[in-house]
N, C-alpha and C positions, 0 to 999 in steps of 0.2 A: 164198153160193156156196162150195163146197167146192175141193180143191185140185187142178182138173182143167183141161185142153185148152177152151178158148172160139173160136168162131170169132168175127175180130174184129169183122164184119158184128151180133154180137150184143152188145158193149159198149158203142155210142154208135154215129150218124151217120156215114156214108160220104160225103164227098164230094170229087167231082172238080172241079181247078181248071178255069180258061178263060184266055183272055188277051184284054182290048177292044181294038176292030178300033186298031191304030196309025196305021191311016190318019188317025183321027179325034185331032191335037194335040191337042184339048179335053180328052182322059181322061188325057193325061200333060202336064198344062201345072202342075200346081203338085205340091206336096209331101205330100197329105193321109193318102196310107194307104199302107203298104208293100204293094212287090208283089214278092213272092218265087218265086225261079225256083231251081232246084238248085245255081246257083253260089252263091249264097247258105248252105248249110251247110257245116259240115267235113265231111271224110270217116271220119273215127275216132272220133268221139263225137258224143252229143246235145247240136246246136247250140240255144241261147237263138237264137228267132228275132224279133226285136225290126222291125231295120230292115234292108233290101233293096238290093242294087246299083240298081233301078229304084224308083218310086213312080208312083201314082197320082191322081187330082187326086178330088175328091170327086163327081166328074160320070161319073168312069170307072170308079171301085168300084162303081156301080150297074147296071154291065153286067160284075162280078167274081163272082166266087164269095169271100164275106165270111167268116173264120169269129174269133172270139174268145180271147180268152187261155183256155189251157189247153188249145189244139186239140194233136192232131200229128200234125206233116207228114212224110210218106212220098212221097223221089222213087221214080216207076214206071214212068221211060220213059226211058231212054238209060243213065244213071247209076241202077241200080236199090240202093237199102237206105238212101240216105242219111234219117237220122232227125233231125227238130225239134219242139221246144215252143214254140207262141207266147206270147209275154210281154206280147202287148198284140192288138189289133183286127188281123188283116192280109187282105189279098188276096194268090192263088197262080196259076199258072200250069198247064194241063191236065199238065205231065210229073208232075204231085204230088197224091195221093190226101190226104184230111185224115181224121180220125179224131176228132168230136168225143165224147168219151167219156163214158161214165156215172159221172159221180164216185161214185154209190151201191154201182159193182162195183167201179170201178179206179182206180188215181192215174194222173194221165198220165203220167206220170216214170214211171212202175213200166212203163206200155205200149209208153211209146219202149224203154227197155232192152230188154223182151222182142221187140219188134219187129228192134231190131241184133242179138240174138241167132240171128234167124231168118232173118237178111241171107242167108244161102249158100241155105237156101230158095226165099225172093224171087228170086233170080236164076234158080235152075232153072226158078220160073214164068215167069218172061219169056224164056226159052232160047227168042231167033229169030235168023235167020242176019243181019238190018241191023241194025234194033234193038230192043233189048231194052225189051219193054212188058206191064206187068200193067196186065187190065184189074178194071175198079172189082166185077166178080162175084166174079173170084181173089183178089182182094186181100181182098175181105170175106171169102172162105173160110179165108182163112190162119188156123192156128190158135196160141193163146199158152198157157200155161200162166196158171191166174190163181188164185191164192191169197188168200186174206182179206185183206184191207184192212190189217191189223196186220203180217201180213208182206211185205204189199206195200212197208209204208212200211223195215220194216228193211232191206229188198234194198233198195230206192234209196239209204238213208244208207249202207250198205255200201259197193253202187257207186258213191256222189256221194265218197265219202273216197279209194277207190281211184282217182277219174281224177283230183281232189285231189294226191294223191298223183305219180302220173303226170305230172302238170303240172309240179310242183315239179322233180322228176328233168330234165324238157324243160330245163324255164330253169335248172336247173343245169349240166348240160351244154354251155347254149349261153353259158354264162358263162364255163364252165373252156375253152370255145374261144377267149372272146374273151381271156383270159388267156394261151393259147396264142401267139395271135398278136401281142396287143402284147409279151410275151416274147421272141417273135424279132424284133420290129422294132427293140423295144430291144439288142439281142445284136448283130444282124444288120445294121440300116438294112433300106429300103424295097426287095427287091429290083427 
């Protein structure tokens, strides 16, 4: 594939989550498989999507939408752009489109990035007056830029060093605060 516009409907599998009826204890009575809902990512970068505020019991993934490590999830219903990779087996929730991809066209890591790139996109598809929802036709129409596999992987280690990076700067800030403050309690006492 050369270095052009893909609709994402054409790089792997679309699918949209569900959620099993809660009526039913049985499907949330033990721990077996994350079930991920949008409070589960961050909002600024590509969350590792491992484990979920919620779970599902192995009786209730079978009324889930399942998808595998190296899917990405895409919330598209309230909270529109937030982007993850699963790290392992999970179930999701209808607000999240998954994208399981064609590792022959793309790295998933390269598709999340491109996907947060086109956050301000996303959103104008879902421009409604309650809430904001792309459905699973729009969302497949969305288009990426997708470059060879060789430069796919160099923008990811690019991007993975820059929020790297980014990271660092966080926790150094919020270190030179806590410096701040025990500084003045030492100076000052507790006010």
């Amino acid at each position: 594939m050369g270095n052009f516009d893909i609709e994402i409907g054409q790089i792997g599998k679309i699918i949209t989550g569900n959620t099993p009826s809660k009526s039913n204890k049985d499907y949330y009575s033990s721990n077996d498989i994350a079930f991920i809902k949008p409070s589960d990512f961050n909002n600024d970068r590509v969350t590792d999507i491992e484990i979920g505020e919620e779970c599902l019991s192995e009786e209730g993934s079978k009324y889930a939408r399942v998808v595998g490590k190296d899917s990405v999830l895409v919330t598209c219903i309230g909270t529109i752009g937030k982007v993850g990779i699963t790290k392992k087996e999970v179930c999701f929730n209808q607000q999240i489109n998954a994208i399981v991809p064609n590792m022959s066209i793309v790295i998933p890591k390269y598709v999340a990035y491109a996907i947060m790139l086109k956050k301000n996109r996303l959103i104008e598809l879902a421009n409604a007056p309650v809430v904001p929802i792309i459905n699973k036709s729009n969302f497949s129409k969305l288009r990426i830029p997708v470059p060879p596999l060789e430069t796919q992987q160099k923008i990811v280690q690019i991007l993975d060093k820059a929020q790297s990076l980014i990271d660092k700067r966080k926790e150094q800030i919020e270190l030179l605060d806590e410096l701040i403050q025990s500084t003045f309690y030492e100076m000052f006492g507790d006010p």
